[in-house]
C-alpha positions in Angstrom: 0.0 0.0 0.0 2.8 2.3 0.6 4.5 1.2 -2.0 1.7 2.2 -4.6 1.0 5.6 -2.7 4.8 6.5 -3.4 4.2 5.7 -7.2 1.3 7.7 -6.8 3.0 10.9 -5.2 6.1 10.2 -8.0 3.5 10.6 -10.7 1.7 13.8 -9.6 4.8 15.5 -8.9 6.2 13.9 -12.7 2.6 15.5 -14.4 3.4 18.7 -12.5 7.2 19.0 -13.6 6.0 18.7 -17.1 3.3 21.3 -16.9 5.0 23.9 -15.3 8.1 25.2 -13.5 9.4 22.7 -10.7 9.1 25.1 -7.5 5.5 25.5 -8.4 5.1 21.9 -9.1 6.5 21.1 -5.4 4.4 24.0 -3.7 1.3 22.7 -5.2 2.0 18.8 -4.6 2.9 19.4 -0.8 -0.4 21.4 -0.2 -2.4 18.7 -1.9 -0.2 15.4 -0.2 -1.2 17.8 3.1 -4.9 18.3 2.4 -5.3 14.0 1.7 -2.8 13.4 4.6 -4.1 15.6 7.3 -8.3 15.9 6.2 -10.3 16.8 8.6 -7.2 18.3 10.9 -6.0 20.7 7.8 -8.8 22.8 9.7 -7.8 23.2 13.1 -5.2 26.6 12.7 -8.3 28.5 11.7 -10.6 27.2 14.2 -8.6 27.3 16.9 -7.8 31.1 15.9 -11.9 32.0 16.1 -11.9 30.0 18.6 -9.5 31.4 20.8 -10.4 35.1 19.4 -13.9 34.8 20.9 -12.4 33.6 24.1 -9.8 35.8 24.6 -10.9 38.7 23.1 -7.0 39.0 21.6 -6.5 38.7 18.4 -2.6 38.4 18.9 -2.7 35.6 21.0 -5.4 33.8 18.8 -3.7 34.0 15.8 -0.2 32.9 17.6 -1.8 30.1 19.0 -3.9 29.1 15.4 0.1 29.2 14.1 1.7 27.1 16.2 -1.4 24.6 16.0 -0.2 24.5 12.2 3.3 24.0 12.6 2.3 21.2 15.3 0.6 19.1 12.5 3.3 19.8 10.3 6.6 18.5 12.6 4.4 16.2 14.3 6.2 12.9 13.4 5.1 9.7 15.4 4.2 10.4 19.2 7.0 12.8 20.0 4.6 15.8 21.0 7.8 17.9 22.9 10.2 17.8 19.7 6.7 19.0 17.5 6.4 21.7 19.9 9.9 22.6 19.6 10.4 22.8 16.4 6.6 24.6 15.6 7.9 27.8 17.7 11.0 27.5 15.4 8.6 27.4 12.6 6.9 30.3 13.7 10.3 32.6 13.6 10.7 31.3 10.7 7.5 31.8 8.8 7.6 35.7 10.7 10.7 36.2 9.4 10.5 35.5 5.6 7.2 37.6 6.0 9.1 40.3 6.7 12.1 39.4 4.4 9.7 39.8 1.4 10.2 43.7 -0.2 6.1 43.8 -0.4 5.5 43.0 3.4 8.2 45.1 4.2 6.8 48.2 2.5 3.2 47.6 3.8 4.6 47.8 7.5 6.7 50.7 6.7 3.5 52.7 4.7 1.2 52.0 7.7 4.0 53.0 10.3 4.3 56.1 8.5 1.0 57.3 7.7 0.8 57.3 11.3 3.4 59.4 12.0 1.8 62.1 9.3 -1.8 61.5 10.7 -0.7 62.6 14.1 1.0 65.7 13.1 -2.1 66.4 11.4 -4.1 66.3 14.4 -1.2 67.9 16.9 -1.1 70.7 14.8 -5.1 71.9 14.9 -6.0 70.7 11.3 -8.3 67.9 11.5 -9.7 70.0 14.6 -10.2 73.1 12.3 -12.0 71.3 9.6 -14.2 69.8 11.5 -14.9 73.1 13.9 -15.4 74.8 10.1 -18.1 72.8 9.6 -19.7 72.4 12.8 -20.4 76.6 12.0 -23.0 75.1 9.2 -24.9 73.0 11.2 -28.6 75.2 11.8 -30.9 72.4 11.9 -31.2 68.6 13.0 -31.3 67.5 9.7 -28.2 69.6 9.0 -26.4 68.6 12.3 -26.8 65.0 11.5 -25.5 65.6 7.9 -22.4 67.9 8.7 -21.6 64.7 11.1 -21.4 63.0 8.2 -19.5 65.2 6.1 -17.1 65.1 8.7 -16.8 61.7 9.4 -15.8 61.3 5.5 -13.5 63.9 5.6 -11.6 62.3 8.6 -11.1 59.2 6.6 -8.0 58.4 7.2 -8.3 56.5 10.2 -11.2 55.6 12.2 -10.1 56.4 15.7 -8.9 59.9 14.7 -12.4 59.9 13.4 -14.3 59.0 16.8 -12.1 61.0 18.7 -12.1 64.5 16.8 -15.8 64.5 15.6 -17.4 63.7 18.5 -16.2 66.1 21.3 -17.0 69.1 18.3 -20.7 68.0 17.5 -21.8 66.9 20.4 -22.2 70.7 21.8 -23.9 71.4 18.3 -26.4 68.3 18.4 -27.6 68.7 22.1 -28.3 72.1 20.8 -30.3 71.3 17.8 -32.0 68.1 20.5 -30.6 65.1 18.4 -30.3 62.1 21.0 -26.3 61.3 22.1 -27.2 57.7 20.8 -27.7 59.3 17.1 -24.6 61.2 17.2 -22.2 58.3 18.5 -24.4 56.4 16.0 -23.1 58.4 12.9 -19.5 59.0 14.5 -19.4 55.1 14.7 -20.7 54.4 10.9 -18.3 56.9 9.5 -15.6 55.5 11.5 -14.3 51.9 10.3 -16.9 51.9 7.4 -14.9 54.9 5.9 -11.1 53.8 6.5 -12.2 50.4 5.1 -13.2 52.6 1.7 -10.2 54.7 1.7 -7.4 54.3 -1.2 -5.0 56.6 1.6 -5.6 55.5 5.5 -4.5 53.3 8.2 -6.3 50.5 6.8 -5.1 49.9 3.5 -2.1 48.0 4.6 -3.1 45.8 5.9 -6.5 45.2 3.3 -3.7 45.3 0.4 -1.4 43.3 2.5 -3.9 40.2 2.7 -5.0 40.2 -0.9 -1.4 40.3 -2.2 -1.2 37.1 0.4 -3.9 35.7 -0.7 -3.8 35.6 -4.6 0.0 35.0 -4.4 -1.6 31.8 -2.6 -3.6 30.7 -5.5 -1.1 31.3 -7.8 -3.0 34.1 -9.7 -0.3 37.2 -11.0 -2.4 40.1 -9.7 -2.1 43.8 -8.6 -3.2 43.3 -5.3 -3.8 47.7 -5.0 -5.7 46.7 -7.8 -8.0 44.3 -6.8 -9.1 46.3 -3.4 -9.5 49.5 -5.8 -11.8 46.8 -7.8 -13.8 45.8 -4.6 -14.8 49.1 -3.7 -18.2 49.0 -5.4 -18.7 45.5 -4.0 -18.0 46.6 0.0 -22.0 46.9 0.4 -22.1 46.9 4.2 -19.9 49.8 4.1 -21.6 52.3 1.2 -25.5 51.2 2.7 -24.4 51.7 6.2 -23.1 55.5 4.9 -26.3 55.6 2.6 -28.7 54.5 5.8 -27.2 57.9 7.6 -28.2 60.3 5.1 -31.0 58.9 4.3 -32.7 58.9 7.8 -31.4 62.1 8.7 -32.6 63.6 5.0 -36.4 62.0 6.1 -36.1 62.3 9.8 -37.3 58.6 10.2 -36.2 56.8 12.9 -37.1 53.0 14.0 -36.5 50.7 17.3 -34.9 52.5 20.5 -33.0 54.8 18.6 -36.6 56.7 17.6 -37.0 56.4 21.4 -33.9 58.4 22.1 -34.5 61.0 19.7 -38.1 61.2 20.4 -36.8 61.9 24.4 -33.9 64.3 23.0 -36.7 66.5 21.3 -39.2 66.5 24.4 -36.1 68.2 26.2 -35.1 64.9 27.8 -31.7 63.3 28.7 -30.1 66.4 27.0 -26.3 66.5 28.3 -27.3 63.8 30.8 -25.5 60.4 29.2 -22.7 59.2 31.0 -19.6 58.6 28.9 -17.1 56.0 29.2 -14.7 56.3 31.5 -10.6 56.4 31.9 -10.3 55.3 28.4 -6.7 55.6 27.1 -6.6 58.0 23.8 -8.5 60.7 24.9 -6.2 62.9 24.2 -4.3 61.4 21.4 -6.0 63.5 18.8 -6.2 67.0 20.6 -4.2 69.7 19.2 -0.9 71.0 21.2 -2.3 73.2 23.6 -2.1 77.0 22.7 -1.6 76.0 18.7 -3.2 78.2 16.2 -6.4 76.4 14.7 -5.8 76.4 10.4 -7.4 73.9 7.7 -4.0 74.4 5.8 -2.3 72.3 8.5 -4.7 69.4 7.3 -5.3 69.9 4.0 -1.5 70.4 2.2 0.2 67.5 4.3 -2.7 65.4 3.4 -2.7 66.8 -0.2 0.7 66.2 -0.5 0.2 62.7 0.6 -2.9 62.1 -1.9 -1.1 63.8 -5.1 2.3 62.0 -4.2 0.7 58.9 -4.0 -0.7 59.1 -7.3 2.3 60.3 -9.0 4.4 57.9 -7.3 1.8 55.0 -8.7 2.5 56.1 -12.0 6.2 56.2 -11.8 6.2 53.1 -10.1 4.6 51.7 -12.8 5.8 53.4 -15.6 9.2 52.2 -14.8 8.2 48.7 -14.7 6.4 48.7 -17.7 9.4 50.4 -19.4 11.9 47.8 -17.9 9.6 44.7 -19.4 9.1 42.9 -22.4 5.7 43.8 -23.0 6.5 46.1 -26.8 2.6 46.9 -26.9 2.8 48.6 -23.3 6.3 49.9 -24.0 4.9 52.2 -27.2 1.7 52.9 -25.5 3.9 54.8 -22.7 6.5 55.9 -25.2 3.9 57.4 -27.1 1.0 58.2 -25.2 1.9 58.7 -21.5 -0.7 61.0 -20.1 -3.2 59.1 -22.1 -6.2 57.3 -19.8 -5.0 53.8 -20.9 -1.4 55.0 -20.1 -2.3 56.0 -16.8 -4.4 52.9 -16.3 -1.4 50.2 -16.9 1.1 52.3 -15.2 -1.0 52.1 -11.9 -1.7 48.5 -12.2 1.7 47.5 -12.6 2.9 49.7 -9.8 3.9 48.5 -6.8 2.0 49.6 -4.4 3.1 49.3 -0.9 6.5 51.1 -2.1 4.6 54.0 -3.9 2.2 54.8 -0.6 5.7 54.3 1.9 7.4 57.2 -0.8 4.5 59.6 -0.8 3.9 59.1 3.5 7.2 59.9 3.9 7.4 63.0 1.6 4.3 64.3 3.4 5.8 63.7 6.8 8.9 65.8 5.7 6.2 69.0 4.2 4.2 68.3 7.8 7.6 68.7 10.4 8.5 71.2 8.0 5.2 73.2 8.0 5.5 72.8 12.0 8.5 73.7 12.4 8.2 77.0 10.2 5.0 77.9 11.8 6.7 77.8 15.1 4.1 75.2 16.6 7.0 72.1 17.2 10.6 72.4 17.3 12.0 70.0 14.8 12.7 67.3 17.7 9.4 67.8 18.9 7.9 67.3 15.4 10.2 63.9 15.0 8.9 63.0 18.5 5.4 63.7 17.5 5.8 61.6 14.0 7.6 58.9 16.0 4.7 58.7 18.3 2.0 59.0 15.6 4.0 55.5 14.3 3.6 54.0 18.0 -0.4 53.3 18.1 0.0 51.2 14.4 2.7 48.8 15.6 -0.4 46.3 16.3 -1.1 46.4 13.1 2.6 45.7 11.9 2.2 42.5 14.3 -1.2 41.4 13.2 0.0 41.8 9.6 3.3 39.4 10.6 0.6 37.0 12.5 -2.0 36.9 9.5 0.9 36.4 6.6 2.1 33.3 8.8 -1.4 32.1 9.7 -1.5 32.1 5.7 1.8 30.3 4.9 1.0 27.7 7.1 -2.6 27.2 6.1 -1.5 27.1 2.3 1.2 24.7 3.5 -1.4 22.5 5.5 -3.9 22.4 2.0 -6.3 23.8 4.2 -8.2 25.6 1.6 -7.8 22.6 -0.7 -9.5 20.5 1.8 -12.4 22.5 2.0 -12.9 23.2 -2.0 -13.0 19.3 -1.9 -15.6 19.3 0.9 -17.7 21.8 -0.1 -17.2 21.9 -4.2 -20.9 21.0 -5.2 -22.5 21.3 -1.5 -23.2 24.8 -1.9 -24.5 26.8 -4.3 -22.0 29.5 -5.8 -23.6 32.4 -5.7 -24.0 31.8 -1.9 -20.8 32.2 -1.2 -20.4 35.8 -0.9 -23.2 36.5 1.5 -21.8 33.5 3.4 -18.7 34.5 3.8 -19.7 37.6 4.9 -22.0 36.2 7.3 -18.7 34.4 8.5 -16.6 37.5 8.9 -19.5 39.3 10.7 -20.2 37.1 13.2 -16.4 36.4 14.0 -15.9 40.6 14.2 -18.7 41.0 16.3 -17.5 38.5 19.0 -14.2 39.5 18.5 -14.2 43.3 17.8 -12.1 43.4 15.6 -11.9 43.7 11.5 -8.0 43.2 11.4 -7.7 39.6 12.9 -10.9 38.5 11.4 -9.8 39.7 7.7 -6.3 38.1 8.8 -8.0 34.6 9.7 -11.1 34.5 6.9 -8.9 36.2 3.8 -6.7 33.2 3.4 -9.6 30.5 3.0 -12.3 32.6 1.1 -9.9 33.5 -1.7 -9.1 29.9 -2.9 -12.8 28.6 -2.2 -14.3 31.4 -4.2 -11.3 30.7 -6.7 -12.3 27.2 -7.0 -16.1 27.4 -6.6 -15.9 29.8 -9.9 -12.4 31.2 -11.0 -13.9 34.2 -12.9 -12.1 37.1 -11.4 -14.9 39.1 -11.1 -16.5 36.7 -8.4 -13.4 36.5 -6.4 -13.2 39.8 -6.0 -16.7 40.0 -5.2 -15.8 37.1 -2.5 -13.2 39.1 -1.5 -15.1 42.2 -1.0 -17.2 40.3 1.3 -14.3 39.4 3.6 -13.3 42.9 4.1 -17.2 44.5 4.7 -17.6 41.5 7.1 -15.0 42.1 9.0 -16.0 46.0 9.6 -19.4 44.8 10.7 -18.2 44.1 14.0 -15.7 46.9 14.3 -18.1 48.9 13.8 -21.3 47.8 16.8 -19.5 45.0 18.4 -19.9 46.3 21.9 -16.2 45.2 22.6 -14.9 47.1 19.9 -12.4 49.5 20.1 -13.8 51.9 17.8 -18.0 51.3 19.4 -16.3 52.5 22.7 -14.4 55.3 21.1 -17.5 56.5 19.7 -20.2 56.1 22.9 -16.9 58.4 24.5 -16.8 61.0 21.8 -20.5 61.8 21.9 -20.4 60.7 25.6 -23.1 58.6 25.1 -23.7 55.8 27.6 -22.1 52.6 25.7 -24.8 50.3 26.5 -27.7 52.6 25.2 -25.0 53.5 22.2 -25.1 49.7 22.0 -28.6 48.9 21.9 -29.8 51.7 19.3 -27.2 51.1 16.9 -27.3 47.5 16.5 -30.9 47.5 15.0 -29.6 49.7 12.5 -26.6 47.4 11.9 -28.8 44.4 11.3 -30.9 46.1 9.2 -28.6 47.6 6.5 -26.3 43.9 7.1 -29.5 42.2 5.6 -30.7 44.4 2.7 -26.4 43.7 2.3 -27.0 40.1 2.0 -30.5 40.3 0.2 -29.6 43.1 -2.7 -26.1 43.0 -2.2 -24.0 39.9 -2.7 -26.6 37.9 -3.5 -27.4 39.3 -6.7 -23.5 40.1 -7.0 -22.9 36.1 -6.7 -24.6 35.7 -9.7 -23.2 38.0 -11.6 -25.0 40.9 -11.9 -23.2 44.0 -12.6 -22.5 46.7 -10.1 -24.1 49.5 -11.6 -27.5 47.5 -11.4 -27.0 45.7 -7.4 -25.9 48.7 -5.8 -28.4 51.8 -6.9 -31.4 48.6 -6.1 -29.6 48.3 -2.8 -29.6 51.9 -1.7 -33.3 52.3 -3.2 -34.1 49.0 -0.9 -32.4 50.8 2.0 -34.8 54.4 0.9 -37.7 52.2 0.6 -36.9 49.9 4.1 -36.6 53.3 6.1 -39.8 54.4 4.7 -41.5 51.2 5.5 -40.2 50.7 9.3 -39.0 54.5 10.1 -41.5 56.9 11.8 -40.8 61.3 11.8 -39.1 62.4 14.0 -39.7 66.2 14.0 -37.2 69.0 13.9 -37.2 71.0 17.6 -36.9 74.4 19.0 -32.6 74.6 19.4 -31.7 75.0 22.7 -30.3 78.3 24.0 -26.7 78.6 24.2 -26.6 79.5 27.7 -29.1 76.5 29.2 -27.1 73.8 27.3 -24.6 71.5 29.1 -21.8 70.7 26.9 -20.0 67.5 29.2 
């Protein structure tokens, strides 16, 4: 029997050398020889990872622990449990450290590091504050409180705790003035918070969202631009775009539903106004405040992010204008020699561009124009401004971990044939065009118990990519597979009660978290449904964008009109009965 099984294994890897090159031939045989050798047990570095994320509540520890399960099964050889053990901590150094070896990895860390840095200079010098105060001026009414909220929540989309942190300690004087509940307000700070960031082409977020695909499709052995392909799942993120969609639409009709028409209902009659208790002796506060005494100006946000935004787009071009040049493609070499600025030009170039070294160049350049800028206007001394950069860089080193965590929680489930094993077992059981909406459902669930987006994208992004590559390799429905990992994943981040970003927000508004809790989470369900229903449902079967998404919204206008009740604009409160805490 062994015997045969040997000529077996010698014949596959024969077939494969003939086919194609003979490192890819030996990656693909050992994940398969895994899958058949291991079955069942292929899926244990995943579970153990949800697992242990819904237990612990730590996503670092849970994805450690899913790794070393992994390597376990791998050097396990007879009964000699200590020397597996050993060698599957060694493993783990190992797999962490040709993570980080790889240029890509290294330029994601370094982008997300940096970007930081310039977001906090941003903040320390008044401009994110001054936008949003600039704003906040324009808000006269409810409806035009709750809107400006949301204006401002998309322009602070670059990161989603700079978001909960500035917006809500500047509206919430403005909104128990015009009588909107705290519950609404930490409502809209908290679905312009993580919704956004997951959108953005230039945040916090994209590192690691680019990070994963790259991982991923590298994993499946498809040649793609990973900055690409999240650019491509934009349209697709329906979770995020309704969720955004649900806030103007109910503040544009007034109609509220569940408790949160309760809370607004008791805001107007005068009630509860300045009365929520906020969370308490939360770390971060004060992370986004301006230095003290600093000079409030829009400029200090708008050129350094400017300068970040037009850099990056000028170094995406280079980036890939050089490669192009430096290749053997003669049909993309003339089109650039001879038509560099045209659309198609400018298409290719950024496709072929690599993208976490072109967001690391233009993050840099905008944190020299920002220490520069504070340094000239006399608000930091240029060690201060290096200390402030420096410490902008300090609050992302989780993410520079959970990245390193996630890429070898994927090596060692591509190793294991994890996601081979389940395309077997599930190839035929299900139909396609379920996928999506279940893999969302997965990545919802698992960030609502969890709280976060970035483990549960680290954990899910690895298996949904093959199995929708499998179930149906037309790139179109991966991506839209892939879309649904990401919008998952920010269902929980968003009104998962242990999320960082919920509590940020009940704090902001200084809502009570339970109540901010309990209101917002009937919204959530709501617009994660119409998701499923109108969104990936019709996307799994290939229906194009520009026909799911204007349905979905209209099912969103039409679900608010159907469940939502008025809620009727109030007499403001007078500026000097109001309590601002």
């Amino acid at each position: 029997m062994k015997k045969r099984s040997y000529r077996v294994l010698l014949l596959t890897m024969l077939v494969f050398v003939l086919s194609t090159t003979l490192a890819f031939a030996a990656e693909i045989d050992s994940a398969t020889v895994n899958s058949e050798k291991f079955g069942l047990l292929t899926l244990i570095p995943p579970i153990v990872a949800i697992v242990l994320a819904f237990i612990t509540k730590n996503v670092v520890v849970s994805l450690f622990i899913g790794i070393l399960s992994g390597g376990f099964l791998l050097n396990l050889t007879g009964f000699n449990v200590f020397s597996a053990l050993i060698q599957s901590f060694l493993d783990f150094i190992d797999r962490a450290l040709n993570s980080l070896a790889d240029p890509w990895n290294a330029g994601i860390i370094l982008q997300v590091l940096v970007i930081g840095g310039v977001i906090n200079l941003v903040a320390k010098m008044g401009g994110a504050k001054a936008i949003a105060e600039a704003l906040a001026k324009r808000a006269k009414t409810a409806k035009g409180t709750q809107l400006i909220t949301w204006l401002m929540g998309i322009c602070v989309f670059f990161d989603d705790y700079a978001n909960a942190l500035i917006v809500g300690p500047i509206m919430r004087p403005v909104a128990d003035k015009m009588k909107i509940s705290r519950e609404r307000l930490a409502f809209i700070i908290d679905a312009t918070a993580a919704p956004i960031a997951g959108l953005a082409i230039i945040s916090t977020w994209i590192g690691l969202e680019v990070g994963l695909i790259n991982d991923a499709f590298t994993g499946i052995g498809v040649q793609a631009d990973a900055f690409g392909v999240f650019l491509q799942t934009i349209p697709y993120r329906f979770y995020n775009i309704l969720i955004l969609a649900f806030i103007v639409i109910t503040a544009v009709l007034l109609k509220e539903f569940g408790p949160m028409r309760k809370a607004e209902m008791a805001a107007r009659n005068g009630q509860k106004i300045g009365a929520e208790v906020a969370v308490d002796n939360l770390q971060g506060e004060d992370e986004m405040q301006p230095k003290e005494g600093v000079q409030l100006s829009i400029w200090n946000a708008i050129i350094p992010i400017g300068v970040l935004i037009v850099a990056a787009i000028a170094a995406f071009y280079y980036s890939g204008y050089t490669a192009i040049m430096g290749g053997e493609d003669v049909e993309l070499i003339n089109l650039m020699t001879n038509s560099p600025a045209s659309f198609e030009a400018i298409k290719q170039a950024f496709s072929a561009s690599d993208a976490s070294v072109a967001l690391f160049q233009s993050a840099l350049l905008a944190s020299i124009v920002a220490i520069i800028m504070a340094v000239c206007k006399k608000i930091f001394t240029i060690g201060e401004a290096i200390e402030v950069w420096v410490d902008g860089m300090k609050g992302l080193l989780i993410t520079g971990v959970i990245l390193i965590l996630a890429w070898s929680l994927s090596s060692v489930i591509k190793e294991l044939g994890t996601a081979k094993y389940l395309v077997t077992l599930l190839s035929g059981s299900i139909p396609y065009f379920l996928l999506p909406s279940l893999i969302f459902i997965l990545g919802a669930v698992i960030s609502f118990a969890t709280g976060t987006a970035y483990g549960t994208m680290g954990i899910l992004m690895p298996l949904a990519v093959p199995l929708a590559y499998s179930i149906n390799p037309e790139m179109s429905f991966v991506i839209v597979s892939t879309s649904a990992v990401l919008t998952g994943a920010i269902f929980g981040d968003h009104c998962s009660p242990i999320s960082d970003t919920t509590i940020l927000s009940s704090m902001g508004a200084g809502c009570n978290h339970i109540e901010h809790v309990k209101t917002q989470i009937w919204y959530s369900l709501f617009v994660a449904v119409i998701t499923i229903l109108f969104g990936y449902i019709p996307a799994g079967f290939g229906l194009p964008i520009y026909i799911v998404l204007p349905v979905a919204i209209l099912a969103v206008f039409v679900g608010v009109q159907i469940f939502g009740k008025k809620v009727e604009e109030a007499t403001p409160v007078e500026d000097n009965v109001l309590n601002v805490n």
